[in-house]
Backbone as CSV, one residue per row, in Angstrom:
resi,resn,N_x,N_y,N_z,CA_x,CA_y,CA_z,C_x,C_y,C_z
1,UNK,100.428,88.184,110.772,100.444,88.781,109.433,101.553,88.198,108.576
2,UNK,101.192,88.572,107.077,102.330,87.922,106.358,103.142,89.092,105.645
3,UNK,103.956,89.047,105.645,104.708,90.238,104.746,105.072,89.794,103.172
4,UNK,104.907,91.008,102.220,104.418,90.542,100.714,103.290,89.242,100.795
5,UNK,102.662,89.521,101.618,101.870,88.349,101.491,101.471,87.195,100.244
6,UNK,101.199,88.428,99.019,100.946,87.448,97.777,101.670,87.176,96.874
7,UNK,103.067,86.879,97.218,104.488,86.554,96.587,104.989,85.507,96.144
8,UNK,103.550,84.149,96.881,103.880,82.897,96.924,104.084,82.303,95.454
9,UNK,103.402,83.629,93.783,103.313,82.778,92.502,104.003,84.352,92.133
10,UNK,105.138,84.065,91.559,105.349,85.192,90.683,105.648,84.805,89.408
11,UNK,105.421,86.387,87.923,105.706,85.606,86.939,106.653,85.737,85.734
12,UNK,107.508,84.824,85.747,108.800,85.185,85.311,108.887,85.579,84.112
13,UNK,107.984,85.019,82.975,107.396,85.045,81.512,107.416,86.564,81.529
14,UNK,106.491,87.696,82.478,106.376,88.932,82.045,107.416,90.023,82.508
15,UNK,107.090,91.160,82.129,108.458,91.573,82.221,108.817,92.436,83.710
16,UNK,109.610,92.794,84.492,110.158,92.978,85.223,109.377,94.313,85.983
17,UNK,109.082,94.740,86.926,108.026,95.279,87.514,108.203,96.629,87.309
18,UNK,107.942,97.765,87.660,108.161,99.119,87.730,108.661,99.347,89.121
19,UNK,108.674,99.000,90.352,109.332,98.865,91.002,110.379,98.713,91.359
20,UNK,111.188,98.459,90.250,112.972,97.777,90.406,113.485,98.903,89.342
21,UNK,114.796,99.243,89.762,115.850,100.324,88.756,115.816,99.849,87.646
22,UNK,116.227,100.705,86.730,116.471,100.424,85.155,117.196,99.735,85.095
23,UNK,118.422,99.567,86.130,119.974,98.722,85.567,118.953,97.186,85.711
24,UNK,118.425,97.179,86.753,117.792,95.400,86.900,117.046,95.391,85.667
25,UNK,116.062,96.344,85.291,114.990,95.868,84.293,115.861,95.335,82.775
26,UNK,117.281,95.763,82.841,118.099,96.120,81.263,118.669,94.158,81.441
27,UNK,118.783,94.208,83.138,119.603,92.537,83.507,118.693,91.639,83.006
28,UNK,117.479,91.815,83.039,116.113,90.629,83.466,116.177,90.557,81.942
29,UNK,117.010,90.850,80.785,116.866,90.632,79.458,117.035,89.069,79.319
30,UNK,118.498,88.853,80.571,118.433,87.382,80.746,117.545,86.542,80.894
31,UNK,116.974,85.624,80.409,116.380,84.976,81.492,116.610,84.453,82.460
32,UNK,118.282,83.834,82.724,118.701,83.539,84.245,118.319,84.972,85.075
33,UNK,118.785,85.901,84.984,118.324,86.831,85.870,116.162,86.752,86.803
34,UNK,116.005,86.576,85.875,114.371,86.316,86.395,114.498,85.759,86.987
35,UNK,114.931,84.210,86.782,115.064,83.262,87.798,115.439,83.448,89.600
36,UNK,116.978,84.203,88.967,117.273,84.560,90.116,116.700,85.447,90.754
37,UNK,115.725,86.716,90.436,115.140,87.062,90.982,113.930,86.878,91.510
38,UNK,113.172,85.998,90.991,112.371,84.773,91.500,112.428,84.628,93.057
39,UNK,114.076,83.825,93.271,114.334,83.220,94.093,114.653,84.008,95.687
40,UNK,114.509,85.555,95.634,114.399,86.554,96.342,113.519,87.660,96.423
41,UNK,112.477,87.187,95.261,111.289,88.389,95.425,110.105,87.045,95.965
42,UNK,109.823,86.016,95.929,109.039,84.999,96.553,109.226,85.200,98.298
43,UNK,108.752,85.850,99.159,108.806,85.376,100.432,107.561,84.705,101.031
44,UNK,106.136,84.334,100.440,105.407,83.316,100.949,105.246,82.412,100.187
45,UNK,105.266,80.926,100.623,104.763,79.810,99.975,103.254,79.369,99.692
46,UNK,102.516,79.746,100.660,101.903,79.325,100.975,99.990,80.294,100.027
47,UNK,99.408,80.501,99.104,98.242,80.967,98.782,97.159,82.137,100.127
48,UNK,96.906,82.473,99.197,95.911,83.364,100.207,95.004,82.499,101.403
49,UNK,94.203,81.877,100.447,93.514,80.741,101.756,94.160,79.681,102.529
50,UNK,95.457,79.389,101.869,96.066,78.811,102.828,96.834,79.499,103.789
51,UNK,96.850,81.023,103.800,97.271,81.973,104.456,96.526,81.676,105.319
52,UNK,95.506,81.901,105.204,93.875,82.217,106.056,93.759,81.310,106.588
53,UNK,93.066,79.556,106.218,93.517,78.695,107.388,94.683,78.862,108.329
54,UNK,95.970,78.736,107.939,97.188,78.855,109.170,96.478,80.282,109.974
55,UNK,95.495,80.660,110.025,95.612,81.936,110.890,96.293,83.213,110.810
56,UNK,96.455,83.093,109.016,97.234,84.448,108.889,95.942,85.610,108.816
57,UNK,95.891,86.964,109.609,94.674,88.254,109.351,94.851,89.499,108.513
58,UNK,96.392,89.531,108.678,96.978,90.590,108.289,97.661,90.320,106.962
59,UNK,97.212,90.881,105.554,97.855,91.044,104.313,98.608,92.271,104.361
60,UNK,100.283,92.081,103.956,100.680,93.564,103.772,100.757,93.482,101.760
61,UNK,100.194,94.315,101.059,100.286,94.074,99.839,100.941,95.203,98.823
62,UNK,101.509,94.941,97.790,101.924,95.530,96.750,101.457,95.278,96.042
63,UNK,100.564,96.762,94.957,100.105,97.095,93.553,101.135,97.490,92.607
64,UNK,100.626,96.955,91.378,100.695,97.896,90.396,100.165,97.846,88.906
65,UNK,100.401,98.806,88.223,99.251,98.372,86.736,100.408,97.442,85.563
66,UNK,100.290,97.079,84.431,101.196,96.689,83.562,101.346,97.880,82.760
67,UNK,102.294,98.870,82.934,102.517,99.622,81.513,102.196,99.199,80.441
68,UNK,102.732,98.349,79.843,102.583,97.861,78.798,101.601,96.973,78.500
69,UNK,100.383,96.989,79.185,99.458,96.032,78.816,98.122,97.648,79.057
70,UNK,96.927,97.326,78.106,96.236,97.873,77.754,94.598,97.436,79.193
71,UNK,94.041,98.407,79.151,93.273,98.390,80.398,93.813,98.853,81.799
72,UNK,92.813,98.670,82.664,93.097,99.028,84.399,93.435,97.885,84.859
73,UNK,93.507,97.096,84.840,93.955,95.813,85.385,94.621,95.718,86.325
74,UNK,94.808,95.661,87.706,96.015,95.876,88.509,96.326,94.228,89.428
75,UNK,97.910,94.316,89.514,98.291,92.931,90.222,99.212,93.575,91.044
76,UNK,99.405,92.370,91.982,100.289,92.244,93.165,101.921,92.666,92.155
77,UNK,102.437,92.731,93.672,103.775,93.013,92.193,105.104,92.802,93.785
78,UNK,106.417,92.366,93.521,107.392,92.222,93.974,108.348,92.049,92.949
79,UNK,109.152,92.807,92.539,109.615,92.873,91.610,109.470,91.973,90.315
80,UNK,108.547,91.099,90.360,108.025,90.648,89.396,106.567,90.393,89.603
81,UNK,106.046,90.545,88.502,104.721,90.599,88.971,104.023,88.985,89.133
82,UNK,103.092,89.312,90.157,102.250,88.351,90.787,100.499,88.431,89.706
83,UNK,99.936,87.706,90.817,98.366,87.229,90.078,97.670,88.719,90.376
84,UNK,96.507,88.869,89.553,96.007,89.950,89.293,95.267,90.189,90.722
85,UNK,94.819,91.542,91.222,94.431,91.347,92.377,93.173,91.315,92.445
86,UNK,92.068,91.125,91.903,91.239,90.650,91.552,90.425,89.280,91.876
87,UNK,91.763,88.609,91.803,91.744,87.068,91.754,91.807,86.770,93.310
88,UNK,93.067,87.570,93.858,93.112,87.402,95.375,92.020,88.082,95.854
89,UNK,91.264,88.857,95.513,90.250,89.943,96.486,89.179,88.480,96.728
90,UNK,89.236,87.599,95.860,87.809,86.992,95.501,88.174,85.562,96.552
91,UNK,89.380,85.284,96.128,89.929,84.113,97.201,89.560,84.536,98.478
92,UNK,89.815,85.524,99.097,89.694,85.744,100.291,88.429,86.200,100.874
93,UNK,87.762,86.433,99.722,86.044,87.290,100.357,85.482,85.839,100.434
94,UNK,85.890,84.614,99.535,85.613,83.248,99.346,86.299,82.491,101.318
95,UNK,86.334,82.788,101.649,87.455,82.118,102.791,85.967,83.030,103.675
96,UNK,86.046,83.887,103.549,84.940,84.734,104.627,83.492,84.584,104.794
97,UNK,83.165,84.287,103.764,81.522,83.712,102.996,81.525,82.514,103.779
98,UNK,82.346,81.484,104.299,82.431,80.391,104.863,82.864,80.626,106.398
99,UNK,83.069,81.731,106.781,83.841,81.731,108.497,83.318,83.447,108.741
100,UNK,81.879,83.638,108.716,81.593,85.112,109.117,82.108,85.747,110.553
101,UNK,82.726,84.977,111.232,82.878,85.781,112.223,84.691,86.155,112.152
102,UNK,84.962,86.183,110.847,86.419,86.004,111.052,86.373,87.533,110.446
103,UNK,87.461,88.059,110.750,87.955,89.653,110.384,89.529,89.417,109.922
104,UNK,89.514,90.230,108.812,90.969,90.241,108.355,91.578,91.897,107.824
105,UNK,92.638,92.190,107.779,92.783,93.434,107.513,93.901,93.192,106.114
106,UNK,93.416,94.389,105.084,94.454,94.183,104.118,94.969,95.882,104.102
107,UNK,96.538,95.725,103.893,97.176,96.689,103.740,97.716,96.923,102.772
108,UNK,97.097,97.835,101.381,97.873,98.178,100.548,98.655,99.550,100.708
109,UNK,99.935,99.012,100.799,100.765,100.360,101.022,102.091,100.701,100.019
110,UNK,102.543,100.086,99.115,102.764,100.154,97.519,102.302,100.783,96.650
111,UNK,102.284,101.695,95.628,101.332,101.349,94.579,102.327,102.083,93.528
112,UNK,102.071,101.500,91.759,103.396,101.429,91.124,102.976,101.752,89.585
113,UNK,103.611,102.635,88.989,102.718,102.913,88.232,100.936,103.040,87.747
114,UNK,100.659,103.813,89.078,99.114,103.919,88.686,98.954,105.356,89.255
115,UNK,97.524,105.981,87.507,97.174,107.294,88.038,96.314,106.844,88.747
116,UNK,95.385,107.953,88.664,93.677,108.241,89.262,93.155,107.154,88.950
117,UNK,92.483,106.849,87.452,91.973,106.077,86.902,92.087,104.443,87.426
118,UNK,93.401,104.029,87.748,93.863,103.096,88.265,93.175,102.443,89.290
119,UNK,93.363,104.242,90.664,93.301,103.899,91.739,91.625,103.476,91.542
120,UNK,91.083,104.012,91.084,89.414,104.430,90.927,89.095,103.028,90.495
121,UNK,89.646,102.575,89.672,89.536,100.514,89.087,89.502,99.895,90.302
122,UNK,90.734,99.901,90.899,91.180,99.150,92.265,90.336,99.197,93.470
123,UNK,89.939,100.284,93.878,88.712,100.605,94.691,86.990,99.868,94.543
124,UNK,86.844,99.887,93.316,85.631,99.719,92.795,85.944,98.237,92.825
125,UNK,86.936,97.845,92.553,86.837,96.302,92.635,87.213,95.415,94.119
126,UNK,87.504,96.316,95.268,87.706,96.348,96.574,85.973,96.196,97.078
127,UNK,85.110,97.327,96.578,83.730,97.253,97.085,83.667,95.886,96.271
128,UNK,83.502,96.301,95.558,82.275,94.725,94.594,83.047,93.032,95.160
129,UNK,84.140,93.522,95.679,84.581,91.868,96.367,84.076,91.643,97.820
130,UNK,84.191,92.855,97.994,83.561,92.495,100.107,82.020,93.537,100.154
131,UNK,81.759,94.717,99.840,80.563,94.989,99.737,80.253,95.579,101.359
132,UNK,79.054,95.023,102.009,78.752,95.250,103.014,80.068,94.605,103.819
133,UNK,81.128,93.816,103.609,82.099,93.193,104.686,82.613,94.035,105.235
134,UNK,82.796,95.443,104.732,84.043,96.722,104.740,83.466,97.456,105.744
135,UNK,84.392,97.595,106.766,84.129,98.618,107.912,84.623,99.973,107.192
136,UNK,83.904,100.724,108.008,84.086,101.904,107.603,84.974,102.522,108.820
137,UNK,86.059,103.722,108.422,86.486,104.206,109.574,85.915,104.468,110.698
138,UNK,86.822,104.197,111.857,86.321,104.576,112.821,87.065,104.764,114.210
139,UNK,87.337,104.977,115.271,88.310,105.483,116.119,88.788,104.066,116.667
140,UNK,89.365,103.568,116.438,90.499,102.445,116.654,89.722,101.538,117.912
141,UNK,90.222,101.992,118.903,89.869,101.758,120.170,88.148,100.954,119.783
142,UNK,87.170,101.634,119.189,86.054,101.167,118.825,85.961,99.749,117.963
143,UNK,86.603,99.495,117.555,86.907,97.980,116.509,87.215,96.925,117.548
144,UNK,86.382,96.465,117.884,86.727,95.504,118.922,85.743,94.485,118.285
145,UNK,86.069,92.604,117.923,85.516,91.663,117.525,83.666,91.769,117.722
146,UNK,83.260,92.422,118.964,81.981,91.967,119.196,81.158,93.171,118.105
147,UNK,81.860,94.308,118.035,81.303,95.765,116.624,81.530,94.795,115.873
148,UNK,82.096,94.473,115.433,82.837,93.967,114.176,81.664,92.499,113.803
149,UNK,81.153,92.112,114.308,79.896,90.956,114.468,78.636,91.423,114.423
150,UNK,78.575,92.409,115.445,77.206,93.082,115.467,77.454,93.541,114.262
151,UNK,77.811,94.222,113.877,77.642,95.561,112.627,77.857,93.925,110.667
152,UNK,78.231,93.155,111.546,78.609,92.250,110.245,79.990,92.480,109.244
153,UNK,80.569,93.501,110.131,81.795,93.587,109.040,82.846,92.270,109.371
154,UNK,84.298,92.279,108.015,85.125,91.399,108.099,86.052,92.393,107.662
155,UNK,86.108,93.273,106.967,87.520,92.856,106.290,87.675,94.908,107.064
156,UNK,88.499,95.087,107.307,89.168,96.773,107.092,90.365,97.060,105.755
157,UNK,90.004,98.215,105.189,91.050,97.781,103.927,92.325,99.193,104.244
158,UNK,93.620,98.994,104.666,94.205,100.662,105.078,94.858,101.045,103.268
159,UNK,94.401,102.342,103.070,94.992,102.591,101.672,96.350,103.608,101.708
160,UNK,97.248,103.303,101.070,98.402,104.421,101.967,98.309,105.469,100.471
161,UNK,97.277,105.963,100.075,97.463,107.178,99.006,96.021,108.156,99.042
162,UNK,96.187,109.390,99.015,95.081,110.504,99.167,93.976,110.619,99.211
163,UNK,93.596,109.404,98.351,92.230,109.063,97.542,91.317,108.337,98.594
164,UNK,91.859,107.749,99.949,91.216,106.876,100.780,90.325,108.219,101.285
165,UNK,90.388,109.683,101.153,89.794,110.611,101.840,88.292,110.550,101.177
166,UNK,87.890,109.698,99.754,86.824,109.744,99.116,86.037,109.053,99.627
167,UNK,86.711,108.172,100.046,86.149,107.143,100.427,85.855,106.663,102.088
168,UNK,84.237,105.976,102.762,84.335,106.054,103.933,84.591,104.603,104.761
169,UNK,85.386,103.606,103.382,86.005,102.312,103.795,87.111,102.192,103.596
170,UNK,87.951,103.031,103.129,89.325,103.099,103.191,89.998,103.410,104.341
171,UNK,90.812,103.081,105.104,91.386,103.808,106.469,92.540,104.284,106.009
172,UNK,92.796,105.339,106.300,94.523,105.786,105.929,95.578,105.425,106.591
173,UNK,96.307,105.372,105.641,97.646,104.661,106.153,98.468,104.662,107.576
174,UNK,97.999,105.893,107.577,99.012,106.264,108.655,97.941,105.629,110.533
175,UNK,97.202,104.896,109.862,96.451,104.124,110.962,97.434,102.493,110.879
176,UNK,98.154,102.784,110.086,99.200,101.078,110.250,100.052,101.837,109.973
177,UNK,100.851,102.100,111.070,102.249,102.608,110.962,102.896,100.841,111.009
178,UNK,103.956,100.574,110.206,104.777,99.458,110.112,106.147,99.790,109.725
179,UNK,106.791,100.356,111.028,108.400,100.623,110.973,109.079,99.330,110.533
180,UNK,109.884,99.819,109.762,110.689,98.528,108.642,112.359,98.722,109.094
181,UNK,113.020,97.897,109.764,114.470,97.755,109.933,115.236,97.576,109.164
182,UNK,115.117,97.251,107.827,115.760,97.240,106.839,117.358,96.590,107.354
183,UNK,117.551,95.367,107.496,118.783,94.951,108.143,118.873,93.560,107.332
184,UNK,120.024,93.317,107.116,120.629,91.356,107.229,120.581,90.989,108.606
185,UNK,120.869,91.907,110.091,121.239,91.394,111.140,120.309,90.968,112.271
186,UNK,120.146,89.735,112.597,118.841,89.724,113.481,118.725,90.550,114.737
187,UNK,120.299,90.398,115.322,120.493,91.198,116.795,119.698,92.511,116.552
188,UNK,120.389,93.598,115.364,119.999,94.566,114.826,118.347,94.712,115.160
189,UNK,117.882,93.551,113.753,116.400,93.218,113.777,115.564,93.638,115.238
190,UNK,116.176,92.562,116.050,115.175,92.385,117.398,115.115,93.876,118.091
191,UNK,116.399,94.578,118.010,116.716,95.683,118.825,115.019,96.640,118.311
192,UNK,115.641,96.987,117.070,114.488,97.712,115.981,112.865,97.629,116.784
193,UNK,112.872,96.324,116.542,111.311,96.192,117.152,111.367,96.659,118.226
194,UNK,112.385,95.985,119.623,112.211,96.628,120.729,112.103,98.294,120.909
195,UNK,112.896,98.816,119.913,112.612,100.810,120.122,111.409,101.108,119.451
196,UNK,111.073,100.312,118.747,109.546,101.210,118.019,108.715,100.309,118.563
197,UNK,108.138,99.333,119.466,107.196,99.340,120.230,107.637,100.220,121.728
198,UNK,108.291,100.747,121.736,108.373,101.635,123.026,108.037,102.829,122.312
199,UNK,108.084,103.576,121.505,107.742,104.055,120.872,106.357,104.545,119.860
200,UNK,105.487,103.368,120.044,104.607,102.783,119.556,103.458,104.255,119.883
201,UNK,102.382,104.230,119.453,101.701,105.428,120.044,100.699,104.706,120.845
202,UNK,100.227,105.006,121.835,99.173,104.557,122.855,98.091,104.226,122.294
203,UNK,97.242,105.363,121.721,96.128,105.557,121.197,96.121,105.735,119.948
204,UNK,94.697,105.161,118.936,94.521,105.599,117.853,95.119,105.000,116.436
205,UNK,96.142,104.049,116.452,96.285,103.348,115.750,96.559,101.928,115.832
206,UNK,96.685,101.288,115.258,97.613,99.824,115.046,98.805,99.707,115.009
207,UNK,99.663,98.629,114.858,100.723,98.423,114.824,101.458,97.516,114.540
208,UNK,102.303,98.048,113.137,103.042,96.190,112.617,104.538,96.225,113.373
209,UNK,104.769,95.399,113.942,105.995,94.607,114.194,106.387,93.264,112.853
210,UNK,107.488,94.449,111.975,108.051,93.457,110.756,109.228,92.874,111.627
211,UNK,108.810,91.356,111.774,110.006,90.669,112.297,110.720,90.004,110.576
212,UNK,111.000,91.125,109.905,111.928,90.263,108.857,112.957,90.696,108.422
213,UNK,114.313,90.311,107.848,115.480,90.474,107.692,114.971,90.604,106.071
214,UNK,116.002,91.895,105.512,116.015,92.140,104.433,117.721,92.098,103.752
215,UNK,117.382,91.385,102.484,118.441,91.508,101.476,119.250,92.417,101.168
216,UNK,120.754,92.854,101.307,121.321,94.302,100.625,121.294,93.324,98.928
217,UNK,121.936,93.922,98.045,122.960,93.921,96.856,123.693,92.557,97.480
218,UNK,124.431,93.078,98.306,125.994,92.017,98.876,125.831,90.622,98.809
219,UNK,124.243,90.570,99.561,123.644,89.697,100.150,123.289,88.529,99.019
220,UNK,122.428,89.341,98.479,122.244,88.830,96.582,123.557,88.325,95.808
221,UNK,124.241,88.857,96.055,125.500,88.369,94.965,126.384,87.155,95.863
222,UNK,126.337,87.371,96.877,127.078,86.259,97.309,126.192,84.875,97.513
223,UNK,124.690,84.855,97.654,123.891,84.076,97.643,122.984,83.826,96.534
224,UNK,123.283,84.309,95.719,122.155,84.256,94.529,121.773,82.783,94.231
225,UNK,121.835,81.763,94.269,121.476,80.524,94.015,120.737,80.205,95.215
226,UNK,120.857,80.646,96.747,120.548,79.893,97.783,119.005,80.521,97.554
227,UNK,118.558,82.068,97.721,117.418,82.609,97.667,117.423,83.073,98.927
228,UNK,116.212,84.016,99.480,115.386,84.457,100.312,115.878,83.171,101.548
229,UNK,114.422,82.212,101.333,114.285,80.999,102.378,115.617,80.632,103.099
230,UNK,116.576,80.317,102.039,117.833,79.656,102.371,118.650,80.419,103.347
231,UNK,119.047,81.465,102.585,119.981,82.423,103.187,119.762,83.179,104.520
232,UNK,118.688,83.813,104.714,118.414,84.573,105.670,117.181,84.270,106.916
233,UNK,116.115,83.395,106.143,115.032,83.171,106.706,115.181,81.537,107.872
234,UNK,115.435,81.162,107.158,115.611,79.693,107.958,116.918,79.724,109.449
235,UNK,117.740,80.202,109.308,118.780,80.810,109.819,118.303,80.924,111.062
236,UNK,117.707,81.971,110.787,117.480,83.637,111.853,115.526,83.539,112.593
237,UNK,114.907,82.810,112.096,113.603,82.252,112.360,113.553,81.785,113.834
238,UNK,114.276,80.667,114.126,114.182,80.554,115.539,114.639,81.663,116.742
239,UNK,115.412,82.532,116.234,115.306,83.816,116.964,114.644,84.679,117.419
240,UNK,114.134,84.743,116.299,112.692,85.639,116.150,111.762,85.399,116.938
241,UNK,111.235,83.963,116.864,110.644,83.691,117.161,110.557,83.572,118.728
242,UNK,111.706,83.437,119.272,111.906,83.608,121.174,111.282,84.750,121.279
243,UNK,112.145,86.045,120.180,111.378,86.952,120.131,110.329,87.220,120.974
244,UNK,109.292,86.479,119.238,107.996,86.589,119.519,107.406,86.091,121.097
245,UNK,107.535,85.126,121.410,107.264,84.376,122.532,107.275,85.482,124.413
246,UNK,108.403,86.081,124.044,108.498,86.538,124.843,107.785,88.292,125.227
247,UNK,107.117,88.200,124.365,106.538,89.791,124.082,105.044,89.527,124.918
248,UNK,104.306,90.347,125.367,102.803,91.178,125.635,102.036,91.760,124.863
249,UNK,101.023,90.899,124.510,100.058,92.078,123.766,99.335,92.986,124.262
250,UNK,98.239,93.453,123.650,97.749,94.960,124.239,98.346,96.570,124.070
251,UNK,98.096,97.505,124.964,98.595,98.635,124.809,99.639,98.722,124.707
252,UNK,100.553,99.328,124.279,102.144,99.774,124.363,102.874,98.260,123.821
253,UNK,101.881,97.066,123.739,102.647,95.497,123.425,102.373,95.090,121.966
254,UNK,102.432,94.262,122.061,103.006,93.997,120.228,101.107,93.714,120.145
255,UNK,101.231,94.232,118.340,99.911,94.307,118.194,99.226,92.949,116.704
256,UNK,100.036,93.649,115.912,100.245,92.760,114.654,102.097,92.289,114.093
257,UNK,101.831,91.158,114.214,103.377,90.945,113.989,103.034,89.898,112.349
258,UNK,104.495,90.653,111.433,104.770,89.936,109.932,105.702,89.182,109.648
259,UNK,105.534,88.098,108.979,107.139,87.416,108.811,107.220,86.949,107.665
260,UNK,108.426,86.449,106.869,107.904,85.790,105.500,107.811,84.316,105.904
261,UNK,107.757,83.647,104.923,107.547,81.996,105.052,106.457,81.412,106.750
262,UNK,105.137,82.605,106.257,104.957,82.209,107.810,104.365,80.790,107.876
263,UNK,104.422,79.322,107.374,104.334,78.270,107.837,105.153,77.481,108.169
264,UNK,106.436,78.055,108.572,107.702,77.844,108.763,107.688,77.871,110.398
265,UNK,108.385,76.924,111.029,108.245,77.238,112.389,106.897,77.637,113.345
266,UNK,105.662,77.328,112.982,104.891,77.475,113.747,104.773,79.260,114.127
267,UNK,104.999,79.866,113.151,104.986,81.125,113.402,103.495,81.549,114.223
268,UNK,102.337,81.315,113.220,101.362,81.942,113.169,100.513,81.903,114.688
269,UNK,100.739,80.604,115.225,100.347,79.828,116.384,100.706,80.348,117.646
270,UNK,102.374,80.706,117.095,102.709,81.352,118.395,102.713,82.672,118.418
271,UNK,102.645,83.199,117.412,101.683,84.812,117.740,100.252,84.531,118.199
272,UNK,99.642,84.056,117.442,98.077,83.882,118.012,97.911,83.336,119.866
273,UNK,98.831,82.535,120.224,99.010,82.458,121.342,99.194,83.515,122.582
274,UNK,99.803,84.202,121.443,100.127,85.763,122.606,98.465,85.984,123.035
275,UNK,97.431,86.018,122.400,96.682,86.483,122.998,95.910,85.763,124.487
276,UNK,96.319,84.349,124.679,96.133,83.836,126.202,96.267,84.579,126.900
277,UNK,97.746,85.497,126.553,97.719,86.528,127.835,96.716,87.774,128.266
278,UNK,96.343,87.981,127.401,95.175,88.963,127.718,93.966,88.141,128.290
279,UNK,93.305,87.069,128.045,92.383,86.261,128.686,92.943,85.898,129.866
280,UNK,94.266,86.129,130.243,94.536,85.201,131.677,94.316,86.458,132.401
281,UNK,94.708,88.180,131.554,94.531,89.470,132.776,93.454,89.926,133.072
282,UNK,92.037,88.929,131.897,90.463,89.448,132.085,89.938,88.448,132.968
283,UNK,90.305,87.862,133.591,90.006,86.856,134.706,90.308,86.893,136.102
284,UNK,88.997,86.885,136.669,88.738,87.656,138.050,90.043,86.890,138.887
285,UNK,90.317,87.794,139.855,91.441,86.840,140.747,90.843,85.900,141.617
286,UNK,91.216,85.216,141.708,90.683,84.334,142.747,91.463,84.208,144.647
């Protein structure tokens, strides 16, 4: 999975998201400030379908509407706003139309200035992009690749707000629990993951393992020119990544794991690899 997945274009021209405090929105008068915030709200490089080739399945995403712009319109948003989501729903139903047996899950669990009306836009334009692709809830354990073929679905969409109860293709949130460490420190980081997959629940849901280091204030001011990539990500990546390597998938084992810059280090490959191990424990002994 990718974390902020659609972060890779943000846009500096408009104005500063609803997401961020007033003191930032009063800073971004600058235009150096945009910039610099640019350079720490970007954590993927890489486009949706080029997500999707590298083997990325998992979108974690942020909404929101433009106050100040007229209509329902809703876009990605990291403190500055991204491409309309619209545009990405279509990229990616486009990536699926070409690879039917592929399944991807999107997680909107954000959402930022939007009423009813909003959500009711956003939804309607969720069906009309995947249509029949959209699984409908169903008890976890049951979603296994060969349903997911037979029945013709691709995409599961988890919605983290009330309204997914209207609906019988929305899964609720709390079916992707994704405990967030909120740290600069990787040691910290790794620990984090290790207590909340022990922790993890057995049955009944999914599970994100965010392997990513987050920015304080401090962090920002003493690095503001280096960015995201520079400062924290490139660093601390090969760590992680032993991490990753060294983990089990399956029950109680890592299930979905997020990172930013995931074409960095062969991320995606060596998560996807984890799953050998389950093909080596479905194989008769000899």
């Amino acid at each position: 999975g990718s974390h902020d997945s659609f972060s890779y274009w943000v846009d500096e021209k408009s104005p500063v998201g609803p997401d961020q405090a007033t003191a930032i929105k009063r800073l971004a008068r600058i235009s150096l400030v945009k910039k610099i915030m640019k350079k720490w709200s970007v954590t993927q490089n890489l486009t949706f379908k080029e997500q999707l080739e590298g083997g990325i399945r998992y979108f974690d995403l942020r909404v929101s509407s433009k106050p100040e712009e007229i209509g329902e319109d809703i876009y990605f948003i990291h403190g500055l706003f991204g491409i309309k989501v619209w545009d990405g729903l279509k990229e990616i139903n486009s990536f699926l139309e070409q690879h039917p047996k592929e399944v991807i899950f999107l997680d909107f669990n954000h959402f930022y200035a939007m009423d009813d009306n909003h959500h009711y836009f956003l939804i309607n334009r969720i069906r009309s992009a995947f249509g029949s692709k959209l699984c409908s809830v169903q008890c976890v354990e049951y979603v296994t690749l060969q349903y997911m073929w037979e029945k013709k679905h691709q995409v599961l969409i988890f919605y983290h707000h009330p309204l997914y109860q209207e609906y019988p293709f929305l899964w609720p949130g709390n079916k992707m629990p994704a405990p967030w460490a909120n740290t600069t420190n990787v040691c910290k980081l790794l620990q984090f993951l290790e207590t909340t997959l022990e922790e993890r629940s057995r049955y009944g849901t999914f599970h994100v393992s965010q392997a990513i280091l987050t920015p304080r204030v401090k962090t920002i001011a003493r690095h503001l020119i280096r960015g995201l990539k520079n400062t924290l990500v490139h660093r601390n990546l090969p760590m992680i990544l032993n991490w990753v390597k060294a983990q089990k998938p399956g029950v109680m084992g890592v299930n979905i794991i997020t990172s930013d810059f995931v074409e960095l280090a062969d991320f995606a490959a060596t998560v996807i690899a984890l799953n050998d191990l389950l093909l080596e424990e479905d194989e008769p002994a000899t």
